[in-house]
C-alpha positions in Angstrom: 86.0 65.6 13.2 87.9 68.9 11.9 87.6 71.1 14.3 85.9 74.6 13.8 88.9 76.8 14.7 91.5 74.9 12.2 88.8 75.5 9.1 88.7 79.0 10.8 92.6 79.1 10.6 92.5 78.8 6.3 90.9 82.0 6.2 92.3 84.2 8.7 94.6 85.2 11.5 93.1 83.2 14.9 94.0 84.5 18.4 91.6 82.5 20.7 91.7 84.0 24.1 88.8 83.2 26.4 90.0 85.4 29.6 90.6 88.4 27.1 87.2 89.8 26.0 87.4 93.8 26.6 91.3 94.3 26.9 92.8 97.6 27.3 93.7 97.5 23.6 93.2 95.2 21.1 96.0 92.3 20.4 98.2 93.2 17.0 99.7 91.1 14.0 103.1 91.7 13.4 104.1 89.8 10.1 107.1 90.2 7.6 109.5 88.4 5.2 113.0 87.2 5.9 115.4 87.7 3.0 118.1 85.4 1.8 120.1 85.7 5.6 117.3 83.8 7.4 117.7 85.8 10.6 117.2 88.9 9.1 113.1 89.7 9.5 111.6 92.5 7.1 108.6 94.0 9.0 106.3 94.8 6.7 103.0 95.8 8.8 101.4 95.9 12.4 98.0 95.5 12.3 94.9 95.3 15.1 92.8 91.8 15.3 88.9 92.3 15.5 86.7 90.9 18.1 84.3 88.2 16.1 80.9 89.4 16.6 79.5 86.5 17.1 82.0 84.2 18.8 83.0 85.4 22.1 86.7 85.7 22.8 88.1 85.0 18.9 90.1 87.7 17.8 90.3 87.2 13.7 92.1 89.2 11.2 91.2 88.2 7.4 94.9 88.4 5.4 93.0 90.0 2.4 92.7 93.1 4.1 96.4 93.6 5.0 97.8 96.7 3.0 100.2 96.9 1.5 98.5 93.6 0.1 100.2 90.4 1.0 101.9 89.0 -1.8 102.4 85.0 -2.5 104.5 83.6 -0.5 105.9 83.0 3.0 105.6 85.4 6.3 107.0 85.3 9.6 104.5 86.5 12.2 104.2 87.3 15.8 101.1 88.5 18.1 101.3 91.7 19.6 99.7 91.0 23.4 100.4 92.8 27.0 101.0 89.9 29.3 98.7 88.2 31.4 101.6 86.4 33.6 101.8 87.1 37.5 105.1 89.0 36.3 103.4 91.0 33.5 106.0 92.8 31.7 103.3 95.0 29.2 103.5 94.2 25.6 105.2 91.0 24.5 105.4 89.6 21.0 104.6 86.2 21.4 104.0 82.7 18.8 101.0 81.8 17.3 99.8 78.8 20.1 98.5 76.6 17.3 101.4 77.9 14.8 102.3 74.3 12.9 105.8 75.7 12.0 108.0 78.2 14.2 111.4 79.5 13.3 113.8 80.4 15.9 116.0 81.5 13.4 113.9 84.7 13.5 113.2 86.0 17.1 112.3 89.2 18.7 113.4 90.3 22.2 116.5 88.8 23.9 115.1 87.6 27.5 113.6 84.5 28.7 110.3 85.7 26.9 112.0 85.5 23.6 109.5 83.4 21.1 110.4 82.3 18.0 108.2 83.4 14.7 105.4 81.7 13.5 105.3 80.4 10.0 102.9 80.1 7.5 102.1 80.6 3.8 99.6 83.0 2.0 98.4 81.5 -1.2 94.8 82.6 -3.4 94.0 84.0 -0.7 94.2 81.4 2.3 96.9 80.9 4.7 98.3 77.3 4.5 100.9 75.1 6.7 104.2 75.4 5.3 107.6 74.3 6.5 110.5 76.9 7.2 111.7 77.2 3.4 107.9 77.7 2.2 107.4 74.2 1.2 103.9 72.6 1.9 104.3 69.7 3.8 102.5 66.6 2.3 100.4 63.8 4.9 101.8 60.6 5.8 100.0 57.6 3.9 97.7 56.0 6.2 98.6 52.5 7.1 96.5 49.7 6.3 95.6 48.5 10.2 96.2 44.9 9.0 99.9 45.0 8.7 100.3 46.8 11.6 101.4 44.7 15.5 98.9 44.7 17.4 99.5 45.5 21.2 100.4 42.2 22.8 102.9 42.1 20.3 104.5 45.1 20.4 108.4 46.0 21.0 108.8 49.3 21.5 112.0 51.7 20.9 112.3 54.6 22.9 114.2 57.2 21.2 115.2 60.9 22.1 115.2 62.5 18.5 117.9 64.9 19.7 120.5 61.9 21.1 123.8 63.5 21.4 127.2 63.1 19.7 130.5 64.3 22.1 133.5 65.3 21.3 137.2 63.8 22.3 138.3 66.9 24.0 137.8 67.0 28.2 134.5 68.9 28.0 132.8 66.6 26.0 131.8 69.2 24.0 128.4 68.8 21.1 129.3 67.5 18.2 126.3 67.1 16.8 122.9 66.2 18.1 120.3 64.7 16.4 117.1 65.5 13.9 114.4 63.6 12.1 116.6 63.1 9.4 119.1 61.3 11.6 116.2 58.9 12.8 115.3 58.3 9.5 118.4 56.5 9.0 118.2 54.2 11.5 115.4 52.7 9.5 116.8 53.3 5.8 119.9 51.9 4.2 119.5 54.8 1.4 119.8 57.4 4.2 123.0 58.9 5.6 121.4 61.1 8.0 121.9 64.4 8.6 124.2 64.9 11.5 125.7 61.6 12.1 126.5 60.5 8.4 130.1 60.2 9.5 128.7 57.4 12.5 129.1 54.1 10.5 126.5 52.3 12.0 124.0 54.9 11.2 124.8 56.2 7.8 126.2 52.3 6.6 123.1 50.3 8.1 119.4 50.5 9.2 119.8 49.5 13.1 116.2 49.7 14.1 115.1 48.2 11.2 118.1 45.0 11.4 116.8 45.0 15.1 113.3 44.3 14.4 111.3 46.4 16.7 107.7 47.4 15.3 106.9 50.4 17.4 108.9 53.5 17.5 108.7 56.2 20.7 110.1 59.7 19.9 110.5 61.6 22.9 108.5 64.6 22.6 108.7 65.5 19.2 106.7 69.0 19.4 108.8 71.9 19.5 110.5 72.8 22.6 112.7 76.0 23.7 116.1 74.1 24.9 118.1 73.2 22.4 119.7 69.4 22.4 117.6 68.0 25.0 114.8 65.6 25.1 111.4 67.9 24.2 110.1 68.2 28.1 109.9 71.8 28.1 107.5 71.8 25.2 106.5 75.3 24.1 105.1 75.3 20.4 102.5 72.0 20.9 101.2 71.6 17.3 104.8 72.4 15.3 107.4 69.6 15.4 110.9 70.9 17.3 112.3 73.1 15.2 115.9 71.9 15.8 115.0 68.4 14.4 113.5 69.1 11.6 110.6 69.7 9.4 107.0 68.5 9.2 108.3 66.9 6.3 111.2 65.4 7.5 108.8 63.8 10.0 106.2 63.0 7.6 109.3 61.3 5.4 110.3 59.2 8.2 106.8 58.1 9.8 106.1 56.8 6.0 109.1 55.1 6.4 108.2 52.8 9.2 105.0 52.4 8.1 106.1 50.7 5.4 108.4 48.5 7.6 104.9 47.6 9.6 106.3 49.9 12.8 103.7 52.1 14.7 104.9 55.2 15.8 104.2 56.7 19.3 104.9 60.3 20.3 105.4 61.3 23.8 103.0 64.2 25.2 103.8 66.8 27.9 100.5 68.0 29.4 101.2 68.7 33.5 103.0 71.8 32.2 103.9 74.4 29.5 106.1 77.1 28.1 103.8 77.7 25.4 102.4 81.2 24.5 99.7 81.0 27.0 101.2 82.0 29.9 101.9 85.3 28.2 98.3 85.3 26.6 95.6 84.2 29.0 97.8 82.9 31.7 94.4 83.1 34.4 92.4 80.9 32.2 95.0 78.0 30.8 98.1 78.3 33.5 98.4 78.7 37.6 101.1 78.9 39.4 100.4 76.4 42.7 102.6 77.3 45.6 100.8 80.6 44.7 97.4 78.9 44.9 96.8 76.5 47.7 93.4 76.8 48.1 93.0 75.5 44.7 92.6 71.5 44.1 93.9 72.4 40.8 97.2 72.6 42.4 97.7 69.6 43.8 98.9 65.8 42.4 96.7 63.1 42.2 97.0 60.3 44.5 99.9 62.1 45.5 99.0 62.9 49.4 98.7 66.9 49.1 101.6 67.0 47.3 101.9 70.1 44.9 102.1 70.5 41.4 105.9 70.6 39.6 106.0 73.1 36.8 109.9 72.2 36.7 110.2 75.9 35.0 107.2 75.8 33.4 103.7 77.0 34.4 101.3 74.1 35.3 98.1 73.8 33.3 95.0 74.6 34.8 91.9 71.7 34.1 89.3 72.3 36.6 89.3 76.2 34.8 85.4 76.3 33.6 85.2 78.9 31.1 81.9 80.6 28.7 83.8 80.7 25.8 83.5 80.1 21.4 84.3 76.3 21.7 87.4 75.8 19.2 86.1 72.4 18.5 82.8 72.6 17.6 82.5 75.8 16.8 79.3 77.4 19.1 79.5 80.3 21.0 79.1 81.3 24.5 79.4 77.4 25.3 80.9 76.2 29.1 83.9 74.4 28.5 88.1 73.9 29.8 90.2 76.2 27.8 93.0 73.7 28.7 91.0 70.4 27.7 90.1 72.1 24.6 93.9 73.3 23.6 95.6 70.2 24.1 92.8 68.2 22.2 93.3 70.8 19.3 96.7 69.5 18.9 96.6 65.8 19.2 93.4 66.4 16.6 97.2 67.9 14.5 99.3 65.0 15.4 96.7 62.3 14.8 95.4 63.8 11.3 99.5 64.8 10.1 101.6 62.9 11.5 99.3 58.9 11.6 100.3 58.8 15.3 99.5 55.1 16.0 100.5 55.4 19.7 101.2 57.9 22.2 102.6 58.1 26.0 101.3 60.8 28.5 104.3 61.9 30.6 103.4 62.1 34.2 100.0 61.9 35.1 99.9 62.7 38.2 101.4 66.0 37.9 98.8 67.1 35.5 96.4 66.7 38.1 93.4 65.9 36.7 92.2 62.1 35.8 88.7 63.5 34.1 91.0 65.2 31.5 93.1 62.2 30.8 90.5 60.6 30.2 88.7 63.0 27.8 92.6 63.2 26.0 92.8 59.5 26.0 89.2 59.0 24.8 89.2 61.8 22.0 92.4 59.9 20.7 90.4 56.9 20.5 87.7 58.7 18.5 90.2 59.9 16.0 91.7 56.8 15.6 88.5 55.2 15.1 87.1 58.0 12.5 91.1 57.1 10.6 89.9 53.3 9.7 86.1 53.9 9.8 84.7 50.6 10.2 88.0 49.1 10.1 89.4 50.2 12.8 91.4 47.4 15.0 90.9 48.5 18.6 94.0 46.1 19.3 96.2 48.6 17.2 95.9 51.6 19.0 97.3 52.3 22.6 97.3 55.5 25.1 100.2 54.8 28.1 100.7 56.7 31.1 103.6 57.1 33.4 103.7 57.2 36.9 106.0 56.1 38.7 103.6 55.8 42.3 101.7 53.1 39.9 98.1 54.6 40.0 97.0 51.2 38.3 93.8 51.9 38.7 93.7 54.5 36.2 93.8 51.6 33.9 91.2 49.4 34.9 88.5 52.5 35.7 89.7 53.1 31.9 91.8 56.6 32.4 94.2 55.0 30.4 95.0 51.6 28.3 98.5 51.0 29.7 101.2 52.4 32.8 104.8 52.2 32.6 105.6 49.0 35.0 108.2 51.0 36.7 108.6 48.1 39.3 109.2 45.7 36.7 112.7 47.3 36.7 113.4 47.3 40.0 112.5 43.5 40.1 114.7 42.9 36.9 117.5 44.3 38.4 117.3 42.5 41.7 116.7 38.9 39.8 120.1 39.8 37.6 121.9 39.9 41.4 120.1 37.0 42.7 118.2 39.0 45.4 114.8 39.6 45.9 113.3 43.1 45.9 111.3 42.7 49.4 112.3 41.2 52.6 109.2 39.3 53.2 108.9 38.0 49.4 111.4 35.2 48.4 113.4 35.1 45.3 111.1 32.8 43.8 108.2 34.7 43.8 110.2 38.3 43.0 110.8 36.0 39.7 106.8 35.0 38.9 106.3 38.3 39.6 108.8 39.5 37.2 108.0 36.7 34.4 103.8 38.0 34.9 103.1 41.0 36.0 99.4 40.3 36.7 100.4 38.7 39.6 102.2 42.3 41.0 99.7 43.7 43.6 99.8 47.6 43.2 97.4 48.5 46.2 93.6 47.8 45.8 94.3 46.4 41.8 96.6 44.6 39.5 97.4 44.7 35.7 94.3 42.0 34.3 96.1 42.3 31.0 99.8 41.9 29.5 98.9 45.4 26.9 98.2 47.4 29.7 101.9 47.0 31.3 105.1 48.3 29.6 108.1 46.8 30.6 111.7 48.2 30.8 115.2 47.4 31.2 116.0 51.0 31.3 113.9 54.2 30.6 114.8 57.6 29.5 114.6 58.5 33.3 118.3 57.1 34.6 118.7 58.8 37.3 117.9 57.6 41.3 119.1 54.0 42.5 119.0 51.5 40.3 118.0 53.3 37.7 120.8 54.2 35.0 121.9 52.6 31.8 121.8 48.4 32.7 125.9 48.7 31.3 126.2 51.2 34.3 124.1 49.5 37.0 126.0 45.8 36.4 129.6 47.4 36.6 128.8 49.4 39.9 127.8 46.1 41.3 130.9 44.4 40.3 129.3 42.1 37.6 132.3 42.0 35.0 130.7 39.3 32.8 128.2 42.2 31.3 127.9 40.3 28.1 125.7 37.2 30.0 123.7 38.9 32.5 122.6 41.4 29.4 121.5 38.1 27.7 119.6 37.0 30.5 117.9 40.9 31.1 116.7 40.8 27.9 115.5 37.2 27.8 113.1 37.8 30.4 112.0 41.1 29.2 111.0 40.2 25.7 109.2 36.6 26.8 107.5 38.0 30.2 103.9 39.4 30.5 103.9 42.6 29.4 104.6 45.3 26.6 108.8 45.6 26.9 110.2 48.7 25.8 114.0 49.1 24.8 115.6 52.3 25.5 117.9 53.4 23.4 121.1 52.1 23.0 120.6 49.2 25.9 120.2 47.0 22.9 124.1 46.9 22.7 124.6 48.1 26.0 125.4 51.6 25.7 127.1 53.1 28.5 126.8 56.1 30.2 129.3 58.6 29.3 127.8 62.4 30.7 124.9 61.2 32.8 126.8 59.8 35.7 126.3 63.5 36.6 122.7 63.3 35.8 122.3 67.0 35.5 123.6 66.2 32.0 121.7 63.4 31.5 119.3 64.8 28.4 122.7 65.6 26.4 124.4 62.5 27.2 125.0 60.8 23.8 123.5 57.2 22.3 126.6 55.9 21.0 125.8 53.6 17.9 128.9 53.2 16.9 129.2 50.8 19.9 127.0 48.1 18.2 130.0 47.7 15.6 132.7 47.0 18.1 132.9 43.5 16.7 133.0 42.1 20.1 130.7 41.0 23.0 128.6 44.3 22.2 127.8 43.6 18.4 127.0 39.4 19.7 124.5 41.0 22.6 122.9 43.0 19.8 122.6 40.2 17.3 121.2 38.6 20.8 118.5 41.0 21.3 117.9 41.3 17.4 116.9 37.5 17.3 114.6 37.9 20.6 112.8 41.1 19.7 111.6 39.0 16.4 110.6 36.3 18.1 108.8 38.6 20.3 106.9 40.3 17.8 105.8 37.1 15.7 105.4 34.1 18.4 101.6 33.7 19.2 101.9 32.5 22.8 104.2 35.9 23.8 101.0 37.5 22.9 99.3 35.8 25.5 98.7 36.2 29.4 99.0 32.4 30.3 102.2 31.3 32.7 103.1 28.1 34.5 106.4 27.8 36.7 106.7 24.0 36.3 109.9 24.0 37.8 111.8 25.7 40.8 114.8 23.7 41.5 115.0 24.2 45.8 117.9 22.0 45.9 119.6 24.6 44.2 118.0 27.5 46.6 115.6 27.7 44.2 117.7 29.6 41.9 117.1 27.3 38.9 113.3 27.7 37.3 111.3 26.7 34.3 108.3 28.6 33.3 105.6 28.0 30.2 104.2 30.7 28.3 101.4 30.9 26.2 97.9 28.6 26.7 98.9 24.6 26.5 97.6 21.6 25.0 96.0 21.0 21.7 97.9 22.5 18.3 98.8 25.1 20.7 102.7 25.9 20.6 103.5 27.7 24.3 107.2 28.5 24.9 109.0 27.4 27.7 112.1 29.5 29.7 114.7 28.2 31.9 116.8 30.3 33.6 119.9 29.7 36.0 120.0 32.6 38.5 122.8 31.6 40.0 127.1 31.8 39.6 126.7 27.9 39.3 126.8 25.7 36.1 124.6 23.0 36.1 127.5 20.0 36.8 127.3 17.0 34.3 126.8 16.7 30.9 122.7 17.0 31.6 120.2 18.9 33.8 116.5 17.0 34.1 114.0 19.1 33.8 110.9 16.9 35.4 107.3 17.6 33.5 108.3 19.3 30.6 105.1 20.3 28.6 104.8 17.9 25.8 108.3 16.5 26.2 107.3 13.5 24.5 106.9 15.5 20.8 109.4 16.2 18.1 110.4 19.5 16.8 111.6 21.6 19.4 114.0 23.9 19.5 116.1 26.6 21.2 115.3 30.5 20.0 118.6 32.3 22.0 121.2 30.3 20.0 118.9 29.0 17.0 118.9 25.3 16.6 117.4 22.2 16.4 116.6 20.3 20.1 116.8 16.5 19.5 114.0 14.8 21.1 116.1 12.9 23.6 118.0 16.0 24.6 114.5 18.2 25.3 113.8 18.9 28.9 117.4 17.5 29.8 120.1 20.5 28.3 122.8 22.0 30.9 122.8 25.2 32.1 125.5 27.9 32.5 125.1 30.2 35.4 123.0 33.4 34.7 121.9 31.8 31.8 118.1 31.2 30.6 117.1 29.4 27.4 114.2 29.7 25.5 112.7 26.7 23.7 109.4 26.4 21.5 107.9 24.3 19.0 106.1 26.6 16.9 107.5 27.7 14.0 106.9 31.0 11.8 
């Protein structure tokens, strides 16, 4: 499934460009060395691409016929182009779209068209991948699927790569902000990091991998043009960020987790761009839609008219039908989306470098176009499939959307495998105050909605399946009400016990229906120290060295650490099945007791109770009528891990906001 334009790539310059068959004048190369200052660029040619003859729209420009003759080695390069943008400023330099290294070490121009170099390496006569410092990147060993989680029993971590260290001083000033390297550390003992080795709790310890989660998120990890934020404004799609690291350092760390049995998802930006394109070919991959009303292109889907967001970016154009060479498979003259074409180029790269066993497509709506997702989602799903051959797990691969208007739809017409749950948080949050989210819904039911979120109605369809729903405490997205760090959100409502109503957040997210995702940092319950002005919330910091505090945050994490295992091994949390058994009205119905997991048989279900209430249970007992196989031995409690005597099962007090978790199945 290599597509024709990569094996086209090996020997030559490519400049596909579908809108820019007879230009004015041809597009140039301009390539040279750095020397030993790495900002310093040595121009050593400029030299005109040639129209293929027999693919339409390829511009190629064979390396062997550079003079002077290129030399071994590595080259910075740029393409010469005049730009296509409404703005169109004449000749730009621009980057390589499908360059799989850039260096913005080495720039030309100093306005907001600045692009960084393109990288690559000439070597017996090809042109090969390399990393900034001329290294060749090697491939991530492919996991075997069978040690991987499947989906109903995954824990995800969300991670921005870049998270933030501040200063002391009153501006809060960058200290440093983080790289793959600095991930790679939260997974390996052996590893200081690069720019947090002086954080104990990164460069001493392996948090993620003493936490126990088996699926890692990286916001977007392909290279974006702002510097210390979270990858939104992607630019560069097939080169990881150049400001965290190398392909290498990424390759290094997804081996890594692989061999700690953790998948790793990558988030995808696709509703718009900053990449090259909008200089390029801006009329056949990029629109601009308050400037194009009359176009459906330009609107949201199942958004009510609403228009597209390019939030400084140009929006993508997918209804664009175009004659064109088809990158893919190689004919010429063939009808197909430039746009569908570009961004299944690089998750071909991602998939086939970097083993992506996941990934989450930022915003769907605002790209506009559900046949694309679906192509996206179903060409990942091909080269997942062509990774294992025949055995391929279909459980063990996953394509997520977010939406926050909860098109669920999208998932059962097969658009997509899973949504964010964004209302799962909304119902969390109410639960921990002992409200209920809508006026003509009681508390109770706010709860069995919460605890199974097939039950949710989202309009005309509902989740059928606990893998299609990802849960949250807390997302990267902490701004609006009720939205920000859960540390945050429990203090502005005067809840001072933080410790106990974290216990009880995390309780129900990692034994409800549902895929739960951690944020990062909630785990311990970081705390927001820039994002209460959320204009700074991409460079407010993860503070790890919180977990250590040897306090109430290090117990919640130790807390979390024992439920997220649990989680990812206990057969009935992998299952849909729930039974409230118990909703205590003569305590306002604030006291329940759930099952999880199918009953009966050498079936082991787990069963939750939860106080949501300021009350203790009074007495040295609280009965607990028609507790699933009361009458067998060998139960006990996960939360605080002991033994349950048979007499004491079903019949254990309760301290207000307080759930406990009790099963008889045993790893």
């Amino acid at each position: 499934m290599y597509p024709d334009i990569f094996n086209l790539r090996q020997s030559n310059f490519v400049l596909w460009s579908p809108g820019l068959q007879h230009p004015i004048s041809s597009p140039y190369l301009v390539i040279g060395t750095t020397d030993r200052s790495p900002n310093v660029f040595n121009q050593i040619g400029r030299h005109p691409f040639v129209l293929s003859e027999d693919k339409a729209d390829l511009w190629l420009l064979d390396p062997n016929t550079i003079s002077p003759p290129l030399r071994e080695g590595s080259y910075r390069y740029w393409f010469e182009i005049q730009d296509t943008s409404p703005e169109r400023r004449g000749t730009l330099l621009v980057t390589d779209p499908l360059a799989y290294t850039v260096d913005y070490a080495v720039t030309q121009g100093l306005n907001e068209t600045t692009q960084p170099a393109s990288v690559i390496r000439f070597r017996d006569g090809k042109l090969w991948p390399c990393n900034t410092d001329g290294t060749s990147p090697q491939k991530p060993t492919v996991p075997d699927p069978a040690s991987l989680p499947s989906n109903n029993h995954l824990v995800i971590y969300e991670l921005p790569a870049s998270w933030a260290k501040v200063g002391d001083d009153s501006r809060g000033t960058n200290v440093d902000v983080g790289t793959f390297a600095d991930v790679l550390a939260l997974f390996d003992t052996t590893c200081r990091g690069n720019r947090f080795s002086t954080t104990s709790a990164v460069c001493d310890g392996a948090i993620l991998s003493e936490l126990g989660i088996n699926a890692l998120e990286l916001l977007p990890a392909a290279d974006a043009r702002p510097k210390g934020e979270w990858g939104y404004a992607t630019a560069n799609y097939f080169a990881p960020d150049f400001n965290l690291g190398s392909a290498s350092d990424l390759v290094r760390l997804v081996d890594k987790i692989h061999s700690q049995k953790i998948r790793f998802f990558t988030d995808v930006v696709m509703a718009f761009g900053h990449d090259p394109y909008a200089y390029i070919d801006f009329k056949q991959f990029h629109l601009r839609p308050d400037m194009e009303r009359n176009n459906p292109d330009s609107y949201q889907s199942h958004a009510n008219g609403q228009i597209r967001d390019g939030y400084g970016g140009s929006s993508w154009r997918y209804l664009q039908s175009t004659q064109s060479y088809d990158p893919e498979e190689g004919s010429k003259n063939a009808w197909i989306h430039p746009s569908w074409a570009f961004h299944r180029l690089h998750l071909t790269r991602w998939m086939a470098d970097f083993a992506v066993g996941g990934l989450r497509l930022d915003s769907v709506n605002n790209i506009g176009s559900y046949d694309f997702v679906r192509s996206y989602k179903e060409h990942a799903w091909e080269l997942y499939n062509a990774r294992y051959s025949l055995a391929a797990d279909p459980s063990k691969f996953l394509v997520i959307g977010e939406e926050l208007s909860m098109p669920v739809s999208m998932v059962q017409q097969g658009v997509l495998n899973a949504l964010w749950n964004e209302p799962w948080q909304g119902r969390l949050r109410a639960a921990l105050l002992g409200e209920q989210v809508k006026r003509e819904e009681s508390f109770e039911w706010n709860v069995r909605k919460l605890v199974d979120c097939t039950l949710d109605d989202h309009g005309d369809t509902n989740f059928t399946d606990g893998a299609q729903a990802v849960n949250y405490i807390t997302s990267h997205d902490i701004e609006g009400w009720r939205k920000e760090r859960l540390y945050n959100f429990l203090k502005s409502n005067n809840i001072w016990d933080v410790e106990r109503r974290a216990k009880l957040a995390f309780a129900l997210l990692l034994t409800s229906v549902g895929i739960p995702m951690i944020f990062a940092g909630e785990e311990f319950a970081d705390q927001m120290d820039r994002s209460v002005d959320i204009g700074k919330k991409q460079t407010d910091p993860v503070n790890y060295s919180r977990k250590n505090d040897g306090g109430w945050r290090e117990a919640l994490f130790g807390y979390v650490a024992n439920l997220v295992k649990f989680r990812t091994k206990c057969p009935a949390l992998g299952e849909d099945d729930t039974d409230f058994f118990h909703v205590d009205e003569s305590r306002g119905g604030k006291i329940m007791a759930w099952r999880r997991g199918q009953p009966g048989g050498t079936r082991r279900p787990v069963i939750v109770v939860a106080n949501f209430s300021d009350e203790d249970t009074p007495g040295a007992e609280y009965i607990i009528p028609n507790w699933p196989d009361g009458n067998r031995t060998g139960w006990r409690e996960i939360s605080q891990g002991r033994e349950v005597p048979s007499e004491w099962v079903g019949r254990e007090p309760l301290l207000g906001w307080e759930a406990k978790i009790y099963t008889r199945w045993r790893e």
